[in-house]
Backbone atoms as SQL, in Angstrom:
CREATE TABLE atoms (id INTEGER PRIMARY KEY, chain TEXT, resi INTEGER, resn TEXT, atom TEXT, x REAL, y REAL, z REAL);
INSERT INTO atoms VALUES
  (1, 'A', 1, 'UNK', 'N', -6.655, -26.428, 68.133),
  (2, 'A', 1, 'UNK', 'CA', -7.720, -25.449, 68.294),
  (3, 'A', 1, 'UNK', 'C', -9.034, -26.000, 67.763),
  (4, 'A', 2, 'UNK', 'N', -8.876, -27.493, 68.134),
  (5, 'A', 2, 'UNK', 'CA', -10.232, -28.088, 67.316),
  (6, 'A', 2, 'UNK', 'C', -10.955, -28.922, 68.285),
  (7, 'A', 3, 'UNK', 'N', -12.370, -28.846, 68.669),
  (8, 'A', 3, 'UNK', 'CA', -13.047, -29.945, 69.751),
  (9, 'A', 3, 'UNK', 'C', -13.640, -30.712, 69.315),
  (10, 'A', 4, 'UNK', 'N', -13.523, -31.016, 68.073),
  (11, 'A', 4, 'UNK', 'CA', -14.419, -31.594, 67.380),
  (12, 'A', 4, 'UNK', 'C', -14.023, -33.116, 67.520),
  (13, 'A', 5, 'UNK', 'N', -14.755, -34.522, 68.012),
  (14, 'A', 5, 'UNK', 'CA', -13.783, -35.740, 68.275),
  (15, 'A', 5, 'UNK', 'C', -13.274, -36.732, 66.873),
  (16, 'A', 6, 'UNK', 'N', -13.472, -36.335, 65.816),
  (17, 'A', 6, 'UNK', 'CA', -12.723, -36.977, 64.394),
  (18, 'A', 6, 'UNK', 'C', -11.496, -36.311, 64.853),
  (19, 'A', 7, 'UNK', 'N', -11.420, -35.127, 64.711),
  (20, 'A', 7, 'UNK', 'CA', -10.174, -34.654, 64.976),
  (21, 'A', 7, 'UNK', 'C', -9.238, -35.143, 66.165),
  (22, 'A', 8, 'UNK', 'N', -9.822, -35.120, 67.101),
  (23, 'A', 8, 'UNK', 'CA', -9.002, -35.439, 68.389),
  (24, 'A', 8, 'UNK', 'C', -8.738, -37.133, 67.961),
  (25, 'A', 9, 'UNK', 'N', -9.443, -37.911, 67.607),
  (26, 'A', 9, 'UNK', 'CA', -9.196, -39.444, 67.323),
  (27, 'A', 9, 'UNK', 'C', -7.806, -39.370, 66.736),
  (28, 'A', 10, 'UNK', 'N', -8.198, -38.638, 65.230),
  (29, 'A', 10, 'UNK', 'CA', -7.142, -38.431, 64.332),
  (30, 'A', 10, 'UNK', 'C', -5.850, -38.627, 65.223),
  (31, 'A', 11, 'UNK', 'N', -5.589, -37.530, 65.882),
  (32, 'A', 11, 'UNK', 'CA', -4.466, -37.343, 66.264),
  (33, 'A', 11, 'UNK', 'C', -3.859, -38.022, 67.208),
  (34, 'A', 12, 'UNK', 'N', -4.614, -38.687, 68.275),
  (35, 'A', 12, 'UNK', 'CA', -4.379, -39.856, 69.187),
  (36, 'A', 12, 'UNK', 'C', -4.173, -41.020, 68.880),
  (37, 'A', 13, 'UNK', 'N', -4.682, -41.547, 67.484),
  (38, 'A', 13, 'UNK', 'CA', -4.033, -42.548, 66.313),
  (39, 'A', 13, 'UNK', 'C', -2.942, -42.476, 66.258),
  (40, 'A', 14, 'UNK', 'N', -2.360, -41.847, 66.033),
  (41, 'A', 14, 'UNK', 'CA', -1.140, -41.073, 65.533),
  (42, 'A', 14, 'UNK', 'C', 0.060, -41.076, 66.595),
  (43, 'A', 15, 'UNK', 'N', -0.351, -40.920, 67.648),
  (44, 'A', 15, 'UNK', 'CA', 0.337, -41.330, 68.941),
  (45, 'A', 15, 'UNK', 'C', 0.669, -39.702, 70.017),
  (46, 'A', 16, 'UNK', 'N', -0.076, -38.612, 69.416),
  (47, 'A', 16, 'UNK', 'CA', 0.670, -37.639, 70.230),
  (48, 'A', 16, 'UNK', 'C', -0.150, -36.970, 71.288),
  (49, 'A', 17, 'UNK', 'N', 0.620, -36.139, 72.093),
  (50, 'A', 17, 'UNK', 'CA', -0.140, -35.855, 73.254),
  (51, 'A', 17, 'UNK', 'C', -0.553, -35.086, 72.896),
  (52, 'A', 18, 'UNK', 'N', -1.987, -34.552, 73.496),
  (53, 'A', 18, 'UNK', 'CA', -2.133, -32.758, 72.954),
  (54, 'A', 18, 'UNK', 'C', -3.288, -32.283, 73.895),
  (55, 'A', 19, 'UNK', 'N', -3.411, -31.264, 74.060),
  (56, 'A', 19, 'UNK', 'CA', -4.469, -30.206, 74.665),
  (57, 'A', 19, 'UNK', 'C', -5.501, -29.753, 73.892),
  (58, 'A', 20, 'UNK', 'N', -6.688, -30.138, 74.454),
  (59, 'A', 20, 'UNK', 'CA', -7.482, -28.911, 73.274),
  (60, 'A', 20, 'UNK', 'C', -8.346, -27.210, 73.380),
  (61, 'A', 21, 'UNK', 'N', -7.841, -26.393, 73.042),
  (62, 'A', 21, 'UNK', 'CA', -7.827, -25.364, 73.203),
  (63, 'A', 21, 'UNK', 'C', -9.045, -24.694, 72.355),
  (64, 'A', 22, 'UNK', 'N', -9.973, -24.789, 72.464),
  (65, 'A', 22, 'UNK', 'CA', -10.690, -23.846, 71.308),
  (66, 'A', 22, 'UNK', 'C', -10.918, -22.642, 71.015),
  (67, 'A', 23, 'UNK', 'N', -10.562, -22.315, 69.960),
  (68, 'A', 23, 'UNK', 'CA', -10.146, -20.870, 69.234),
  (69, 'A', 23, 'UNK', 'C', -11.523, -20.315, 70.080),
  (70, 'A', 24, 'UNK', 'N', -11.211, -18.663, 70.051),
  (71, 'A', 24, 'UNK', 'CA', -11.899, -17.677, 69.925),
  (72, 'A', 24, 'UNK', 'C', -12.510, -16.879, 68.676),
  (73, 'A', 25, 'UNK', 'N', -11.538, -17.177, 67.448),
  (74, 'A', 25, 'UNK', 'CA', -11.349, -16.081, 66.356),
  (75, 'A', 25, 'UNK', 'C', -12.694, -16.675, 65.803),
  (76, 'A', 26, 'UNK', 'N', -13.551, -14.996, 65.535),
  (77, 'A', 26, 'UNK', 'CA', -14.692, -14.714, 65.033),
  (78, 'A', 26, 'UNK', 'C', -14.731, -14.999, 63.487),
  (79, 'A', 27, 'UNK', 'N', -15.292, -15.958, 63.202),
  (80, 'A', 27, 'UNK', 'CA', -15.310, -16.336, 61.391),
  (81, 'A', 27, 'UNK', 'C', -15.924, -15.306, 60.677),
  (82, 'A', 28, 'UNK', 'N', -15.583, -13.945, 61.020),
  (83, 'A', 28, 'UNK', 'CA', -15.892, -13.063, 59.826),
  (84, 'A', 28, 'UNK', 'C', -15.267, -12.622, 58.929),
  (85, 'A', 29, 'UNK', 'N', -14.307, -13.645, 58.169),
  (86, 'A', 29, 'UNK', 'CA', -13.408, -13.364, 56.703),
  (87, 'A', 29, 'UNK', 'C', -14.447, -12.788, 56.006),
  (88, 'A', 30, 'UNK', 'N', -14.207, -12.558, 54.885),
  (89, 'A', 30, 'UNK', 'CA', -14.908, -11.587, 54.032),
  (90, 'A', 30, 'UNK', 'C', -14.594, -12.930, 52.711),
  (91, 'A', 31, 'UNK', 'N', -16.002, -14.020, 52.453),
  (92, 'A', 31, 'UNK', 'CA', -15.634, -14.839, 51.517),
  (93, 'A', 31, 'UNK', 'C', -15.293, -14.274, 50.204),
  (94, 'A', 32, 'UNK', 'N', -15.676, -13.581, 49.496),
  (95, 'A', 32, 'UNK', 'CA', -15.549, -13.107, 48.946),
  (96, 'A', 32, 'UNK', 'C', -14.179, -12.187, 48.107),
  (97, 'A', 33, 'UNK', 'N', -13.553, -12.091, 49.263),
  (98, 'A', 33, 'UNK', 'CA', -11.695, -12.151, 49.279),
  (99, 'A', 33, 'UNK', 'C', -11.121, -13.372, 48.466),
  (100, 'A', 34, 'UNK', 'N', -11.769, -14.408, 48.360),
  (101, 'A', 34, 'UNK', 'CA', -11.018, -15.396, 48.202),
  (102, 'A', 34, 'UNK', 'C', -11.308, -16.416, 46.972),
  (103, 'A', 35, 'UNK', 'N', -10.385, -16.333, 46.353),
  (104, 'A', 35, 'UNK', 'CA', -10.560, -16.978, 44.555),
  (105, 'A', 35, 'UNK', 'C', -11.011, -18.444, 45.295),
  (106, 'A', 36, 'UNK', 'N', -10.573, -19.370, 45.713),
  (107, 'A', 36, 'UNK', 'CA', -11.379, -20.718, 46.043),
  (108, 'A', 36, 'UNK', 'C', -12.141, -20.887, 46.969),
  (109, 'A', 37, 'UNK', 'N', -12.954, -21.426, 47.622),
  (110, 'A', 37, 'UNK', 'CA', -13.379, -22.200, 48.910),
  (111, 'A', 37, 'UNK', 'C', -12.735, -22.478, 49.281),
  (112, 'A', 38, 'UNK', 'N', -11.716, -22.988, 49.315),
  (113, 'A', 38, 'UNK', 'CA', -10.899, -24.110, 49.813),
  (114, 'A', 38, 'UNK', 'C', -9.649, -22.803, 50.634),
  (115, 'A', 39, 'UNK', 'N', -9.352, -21.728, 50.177),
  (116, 'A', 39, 'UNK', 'CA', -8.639, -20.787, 50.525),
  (117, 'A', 39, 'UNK', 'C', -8.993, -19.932, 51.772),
  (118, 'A', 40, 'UNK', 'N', -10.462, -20.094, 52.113),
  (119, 'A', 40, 'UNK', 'CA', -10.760, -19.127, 52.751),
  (120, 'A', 40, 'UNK', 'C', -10.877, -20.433, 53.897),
  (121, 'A', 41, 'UNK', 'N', -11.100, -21.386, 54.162),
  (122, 'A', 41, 'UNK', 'CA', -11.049, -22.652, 55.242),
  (123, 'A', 41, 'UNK', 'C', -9.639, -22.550, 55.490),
  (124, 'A', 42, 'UNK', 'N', -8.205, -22.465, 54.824),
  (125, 'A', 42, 'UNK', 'CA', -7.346, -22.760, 55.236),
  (126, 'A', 42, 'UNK', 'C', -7.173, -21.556, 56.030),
  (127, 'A', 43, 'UNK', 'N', -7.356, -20.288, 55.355),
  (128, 'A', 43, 'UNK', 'CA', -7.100, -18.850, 56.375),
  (129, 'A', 43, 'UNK', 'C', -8.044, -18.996, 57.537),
  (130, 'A', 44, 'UNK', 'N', -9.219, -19.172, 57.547),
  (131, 'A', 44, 'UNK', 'CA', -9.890, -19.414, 58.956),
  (132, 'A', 44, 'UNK', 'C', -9.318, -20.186, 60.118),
  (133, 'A', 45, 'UNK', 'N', -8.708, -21.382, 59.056),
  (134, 'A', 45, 'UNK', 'CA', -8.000, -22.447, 60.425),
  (135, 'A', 45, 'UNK', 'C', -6.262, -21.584, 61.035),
  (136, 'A', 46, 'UNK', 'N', -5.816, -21.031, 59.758),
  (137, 'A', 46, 'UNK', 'CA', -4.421, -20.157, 60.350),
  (138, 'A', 46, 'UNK', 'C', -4.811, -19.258, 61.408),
  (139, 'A', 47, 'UNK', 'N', -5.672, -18.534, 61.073),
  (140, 'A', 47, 'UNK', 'CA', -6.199, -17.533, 62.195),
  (141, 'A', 47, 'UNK', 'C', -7.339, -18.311, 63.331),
  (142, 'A', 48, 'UNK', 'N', -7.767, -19.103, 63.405),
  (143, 'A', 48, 'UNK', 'CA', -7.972, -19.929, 64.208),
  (144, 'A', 48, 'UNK', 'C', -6.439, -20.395, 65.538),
  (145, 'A', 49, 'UNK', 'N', -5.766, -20.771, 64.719),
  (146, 'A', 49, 'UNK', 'CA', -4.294, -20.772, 65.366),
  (147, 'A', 49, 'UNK', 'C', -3.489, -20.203, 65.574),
  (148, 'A', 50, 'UNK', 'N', -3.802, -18.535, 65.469),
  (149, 'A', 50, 'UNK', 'CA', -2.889, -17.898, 65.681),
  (150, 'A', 50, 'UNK', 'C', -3.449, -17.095, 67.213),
  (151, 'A', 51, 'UNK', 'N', -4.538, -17.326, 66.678),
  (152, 'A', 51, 'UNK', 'CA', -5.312, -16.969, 68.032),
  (153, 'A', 51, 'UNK', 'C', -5.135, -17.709, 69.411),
  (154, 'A', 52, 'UNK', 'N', -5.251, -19.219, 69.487),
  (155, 'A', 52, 'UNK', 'CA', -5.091, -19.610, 70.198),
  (156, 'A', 52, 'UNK', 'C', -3.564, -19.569, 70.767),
  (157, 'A', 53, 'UNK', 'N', -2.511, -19.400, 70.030),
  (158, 'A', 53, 'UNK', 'CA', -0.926, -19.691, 70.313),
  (159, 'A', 53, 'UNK', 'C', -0.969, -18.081, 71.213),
  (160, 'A', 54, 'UNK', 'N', -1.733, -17.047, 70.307),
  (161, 'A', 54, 'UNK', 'CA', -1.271, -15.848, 71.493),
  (162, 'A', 54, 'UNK', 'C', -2.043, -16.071, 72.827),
  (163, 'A', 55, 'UNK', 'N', -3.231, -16.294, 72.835),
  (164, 'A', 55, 'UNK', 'CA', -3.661, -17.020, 73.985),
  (165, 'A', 55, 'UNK', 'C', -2.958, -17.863, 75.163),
  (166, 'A', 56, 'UNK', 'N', -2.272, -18.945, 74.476),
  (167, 'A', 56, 'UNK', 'CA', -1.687, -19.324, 75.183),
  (168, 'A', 56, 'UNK', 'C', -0.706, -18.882, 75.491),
  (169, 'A', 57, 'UNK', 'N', 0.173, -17.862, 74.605),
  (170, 'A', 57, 'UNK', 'CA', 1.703, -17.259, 74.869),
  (171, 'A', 57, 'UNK', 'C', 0.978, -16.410, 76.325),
  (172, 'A', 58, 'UNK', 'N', 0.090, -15.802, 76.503),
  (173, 'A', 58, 'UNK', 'CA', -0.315, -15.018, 77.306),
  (174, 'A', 58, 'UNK', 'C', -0.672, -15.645, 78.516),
  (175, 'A', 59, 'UNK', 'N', -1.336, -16.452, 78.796),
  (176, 'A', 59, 'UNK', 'CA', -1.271, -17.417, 79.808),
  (177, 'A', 59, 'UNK', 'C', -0.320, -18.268, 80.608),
  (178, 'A', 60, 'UNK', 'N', 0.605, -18.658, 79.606),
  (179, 'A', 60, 'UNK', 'CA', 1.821, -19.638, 79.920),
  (180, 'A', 60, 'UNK', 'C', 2.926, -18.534, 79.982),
  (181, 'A', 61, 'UNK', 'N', 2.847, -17.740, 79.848),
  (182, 'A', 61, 'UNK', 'CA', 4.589, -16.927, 79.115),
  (183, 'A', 61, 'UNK', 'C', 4.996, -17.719, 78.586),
  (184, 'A', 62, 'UNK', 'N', 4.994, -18.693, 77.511),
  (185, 'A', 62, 'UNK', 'CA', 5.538, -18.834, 76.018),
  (186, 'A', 62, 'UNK', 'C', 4.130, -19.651, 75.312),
  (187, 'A', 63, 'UNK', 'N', 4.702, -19.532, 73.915),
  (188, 'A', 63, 'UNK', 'CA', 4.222, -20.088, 72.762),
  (189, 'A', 63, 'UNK', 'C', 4.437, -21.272, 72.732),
  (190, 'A', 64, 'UNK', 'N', 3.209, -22.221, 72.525),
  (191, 'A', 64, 'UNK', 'CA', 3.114, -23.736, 72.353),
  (192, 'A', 64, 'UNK', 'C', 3.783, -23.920, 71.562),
  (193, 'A', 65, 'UNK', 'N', 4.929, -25.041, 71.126),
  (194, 'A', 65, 'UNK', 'CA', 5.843, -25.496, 70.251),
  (195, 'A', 65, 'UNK', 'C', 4.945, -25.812, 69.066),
  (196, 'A', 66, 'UNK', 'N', 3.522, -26.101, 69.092),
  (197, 'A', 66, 'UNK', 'CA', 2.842, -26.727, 67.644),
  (198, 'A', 66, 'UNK', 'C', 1.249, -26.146, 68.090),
  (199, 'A', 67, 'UNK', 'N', 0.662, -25.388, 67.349),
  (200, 'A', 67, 'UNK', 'CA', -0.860, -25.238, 67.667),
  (201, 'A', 67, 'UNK', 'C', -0.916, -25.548, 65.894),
  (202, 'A', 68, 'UNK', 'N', -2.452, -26.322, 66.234),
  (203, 'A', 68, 'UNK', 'CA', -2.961, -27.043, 65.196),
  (204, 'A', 68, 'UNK', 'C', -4.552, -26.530, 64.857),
  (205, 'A', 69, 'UNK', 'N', -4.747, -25.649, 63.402),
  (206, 'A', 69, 'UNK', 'CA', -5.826, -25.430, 63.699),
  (207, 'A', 69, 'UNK', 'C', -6.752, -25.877, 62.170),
  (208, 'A', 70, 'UNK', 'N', -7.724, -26.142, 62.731),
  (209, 'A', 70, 'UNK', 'CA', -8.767, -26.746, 61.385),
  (210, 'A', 70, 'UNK', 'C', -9.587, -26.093, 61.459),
  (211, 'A', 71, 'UNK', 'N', -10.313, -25.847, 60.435),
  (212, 'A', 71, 'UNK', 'CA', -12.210, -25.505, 59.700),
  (213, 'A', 71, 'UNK', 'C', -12.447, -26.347, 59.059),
  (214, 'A', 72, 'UNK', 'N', -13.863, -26.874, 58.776),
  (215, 'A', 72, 'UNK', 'CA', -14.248, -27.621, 57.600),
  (216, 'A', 72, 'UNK', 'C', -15.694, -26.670, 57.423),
  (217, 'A', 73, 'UNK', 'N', -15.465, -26.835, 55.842),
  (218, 'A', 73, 'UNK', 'CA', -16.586, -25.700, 55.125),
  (219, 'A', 73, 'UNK', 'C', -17.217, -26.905, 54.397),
  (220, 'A', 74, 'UNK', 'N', -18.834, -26.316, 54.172),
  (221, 'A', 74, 'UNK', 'CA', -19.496, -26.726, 52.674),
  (222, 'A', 74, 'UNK', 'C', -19.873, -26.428, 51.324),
  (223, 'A', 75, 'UNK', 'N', -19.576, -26.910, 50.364),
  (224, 'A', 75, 'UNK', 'CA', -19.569, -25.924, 49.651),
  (225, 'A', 75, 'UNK', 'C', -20.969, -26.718, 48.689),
  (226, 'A', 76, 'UNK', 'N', -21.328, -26.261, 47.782),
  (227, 'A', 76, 'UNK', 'CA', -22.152, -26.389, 46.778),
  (228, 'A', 76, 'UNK', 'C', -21.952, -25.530, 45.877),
  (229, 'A', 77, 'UNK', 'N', -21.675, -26.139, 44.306),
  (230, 'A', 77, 'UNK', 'CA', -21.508, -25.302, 43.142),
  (231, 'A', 77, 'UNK', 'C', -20.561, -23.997, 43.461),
  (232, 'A', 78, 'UNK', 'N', -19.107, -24.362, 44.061),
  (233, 'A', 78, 'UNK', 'CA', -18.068, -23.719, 44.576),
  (234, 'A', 78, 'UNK', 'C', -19.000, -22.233, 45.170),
  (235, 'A', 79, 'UNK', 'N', -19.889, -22.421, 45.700),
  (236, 'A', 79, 'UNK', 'CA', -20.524, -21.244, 46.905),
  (237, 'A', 79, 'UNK', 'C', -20.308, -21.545, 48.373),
  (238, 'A', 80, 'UNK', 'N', -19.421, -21.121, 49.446),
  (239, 'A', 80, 'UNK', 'CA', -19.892, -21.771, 50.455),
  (240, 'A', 80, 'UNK', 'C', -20.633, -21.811, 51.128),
  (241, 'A', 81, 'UNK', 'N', -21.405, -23.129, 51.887),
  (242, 'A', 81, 'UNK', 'CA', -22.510, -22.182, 52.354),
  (243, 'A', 81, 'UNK', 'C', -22.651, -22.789, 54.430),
  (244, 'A', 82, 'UNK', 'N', -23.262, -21.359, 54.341),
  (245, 'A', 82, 'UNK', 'CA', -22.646, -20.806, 56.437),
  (246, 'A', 82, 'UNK', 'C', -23.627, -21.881, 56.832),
  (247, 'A', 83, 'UNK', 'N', -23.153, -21.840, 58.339),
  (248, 'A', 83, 'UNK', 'CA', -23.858, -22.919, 59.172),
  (249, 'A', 83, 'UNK', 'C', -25.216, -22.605, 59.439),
  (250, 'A', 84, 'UNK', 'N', -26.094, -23.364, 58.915),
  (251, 'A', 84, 'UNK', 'CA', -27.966, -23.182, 59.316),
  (252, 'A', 84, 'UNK', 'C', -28.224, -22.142, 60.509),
  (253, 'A', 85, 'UNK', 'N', -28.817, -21.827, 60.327),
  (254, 'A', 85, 'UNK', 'CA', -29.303, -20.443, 61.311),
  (255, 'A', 85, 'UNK', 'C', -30.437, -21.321, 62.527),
  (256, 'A', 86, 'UNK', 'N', -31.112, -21.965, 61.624),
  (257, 'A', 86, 'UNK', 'CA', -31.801, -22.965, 62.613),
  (258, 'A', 86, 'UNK', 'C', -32.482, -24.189, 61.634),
  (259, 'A', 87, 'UNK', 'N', -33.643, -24.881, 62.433),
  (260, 'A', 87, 'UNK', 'CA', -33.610, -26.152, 61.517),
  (261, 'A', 87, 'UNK', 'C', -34.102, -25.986, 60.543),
  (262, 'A', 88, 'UNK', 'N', -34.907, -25.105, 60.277),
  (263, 'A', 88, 'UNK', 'CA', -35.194, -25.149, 58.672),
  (264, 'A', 88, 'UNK', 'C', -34.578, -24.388, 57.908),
  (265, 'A', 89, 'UNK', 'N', -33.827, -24.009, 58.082),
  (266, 'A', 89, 'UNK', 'CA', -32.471, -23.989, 57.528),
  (267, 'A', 89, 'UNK', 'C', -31.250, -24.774, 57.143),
  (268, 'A', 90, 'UNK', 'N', -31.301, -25.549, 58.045),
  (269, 'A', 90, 'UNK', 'CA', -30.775, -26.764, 57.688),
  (270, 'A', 90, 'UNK', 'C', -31.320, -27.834, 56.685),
  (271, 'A', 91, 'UNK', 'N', -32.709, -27.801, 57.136),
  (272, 'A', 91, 'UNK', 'CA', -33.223, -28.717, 56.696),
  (273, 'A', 91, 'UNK', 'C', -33.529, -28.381, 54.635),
  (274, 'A', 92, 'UNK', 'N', -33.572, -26.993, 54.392),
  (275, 'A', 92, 'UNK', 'CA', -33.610, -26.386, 53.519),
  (276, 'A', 92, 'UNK', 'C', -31.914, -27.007, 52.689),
  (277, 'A', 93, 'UNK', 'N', -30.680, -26.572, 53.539),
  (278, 'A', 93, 'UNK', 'CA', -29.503, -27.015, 53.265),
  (279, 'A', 93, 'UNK', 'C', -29.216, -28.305, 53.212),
  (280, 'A', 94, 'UNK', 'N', -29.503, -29.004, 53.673),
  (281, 'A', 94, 'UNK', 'CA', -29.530, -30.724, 53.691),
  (282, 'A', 94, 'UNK', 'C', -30.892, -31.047, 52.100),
  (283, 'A', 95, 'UNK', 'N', -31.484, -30.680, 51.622),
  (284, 'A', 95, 'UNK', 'CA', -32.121, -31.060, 51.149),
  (285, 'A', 95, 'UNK', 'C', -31.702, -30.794, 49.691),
  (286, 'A', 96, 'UNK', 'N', -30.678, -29.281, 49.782),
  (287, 'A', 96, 'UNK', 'CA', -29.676, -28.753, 48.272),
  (288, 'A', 96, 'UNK', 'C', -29.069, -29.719, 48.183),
  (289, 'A', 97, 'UNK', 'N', -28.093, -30.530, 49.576),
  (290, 'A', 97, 'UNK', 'CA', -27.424, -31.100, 49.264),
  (291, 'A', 97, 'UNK', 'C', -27.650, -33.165, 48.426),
  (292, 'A', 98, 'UNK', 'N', -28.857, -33.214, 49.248),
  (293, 'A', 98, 'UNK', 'CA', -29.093, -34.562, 48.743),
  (294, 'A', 98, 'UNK', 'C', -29.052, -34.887, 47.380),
  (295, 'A', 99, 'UNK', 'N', -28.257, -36.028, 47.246),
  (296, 'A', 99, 'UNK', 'CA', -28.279, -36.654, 45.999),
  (297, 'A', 99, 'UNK', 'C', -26.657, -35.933, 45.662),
  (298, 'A', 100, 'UNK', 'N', -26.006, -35.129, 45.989),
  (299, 'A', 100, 'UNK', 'CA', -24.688, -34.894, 45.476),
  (300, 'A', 100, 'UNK', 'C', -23.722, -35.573, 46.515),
  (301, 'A', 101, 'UNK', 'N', -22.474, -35.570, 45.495),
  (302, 'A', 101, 'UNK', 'CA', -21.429, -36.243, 45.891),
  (303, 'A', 101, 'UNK', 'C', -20.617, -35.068, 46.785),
  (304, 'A', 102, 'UNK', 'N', -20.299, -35.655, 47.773),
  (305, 'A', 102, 'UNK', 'CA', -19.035, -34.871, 48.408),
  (306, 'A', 102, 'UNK', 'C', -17.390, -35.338, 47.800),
  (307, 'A', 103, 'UNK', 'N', -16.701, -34.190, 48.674),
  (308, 'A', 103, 'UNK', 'CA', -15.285, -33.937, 48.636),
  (309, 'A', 103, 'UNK', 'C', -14.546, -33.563, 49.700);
């Protein structure tokens, strides 16, 4: 449930066949639900994939044997923070981030 091409490389490294399907599911978790960052990316990517498997159960009459789903978040000073609204926004966000180390 990912179009992103790191991902698709990833997995073609690896040797397997696959389809790519991209989710529908609306990223409106409620961050705030969630004691880590890191908790609320993994529930986005489950429901990311759960979405797509009924999707496809509905299309195909059955459920794909493996749907695979990812998010990647940013975080700063364990806040996450949402995708730029536009460029100076970004450019505002790219500029918190300079000079720190990622993870």
């Amino acid at each position: 449930s990912s179009d992103l091409p790191r991902r698709q490389e990833i997995l073609t490294n690896v040797g397997l066949k696959f389809e790519v399907v991209p989710s529908w599911f609306k990223e409106t978790l409620d961050k705030s639900a969630f004691a880590e960052p890191y908790e609320y990316a993994v529930e986005t990517a489950k429901q990311k994939a759960l979405e797509v498997a009924r999707r496809m159960h509905e299309k195909h009459l059955k459920t794909p044997e493996i749907v695979i789903g990812a998010d990647t978040i940013v975080t700063l000073e364990e806040a996450i923070l949402e995708k730029p609204v536009d460029k100076q926004d970004a450019y505002n966000m790219l500029s918190r981030l300079s000079g720190k180390i990622g993870r």
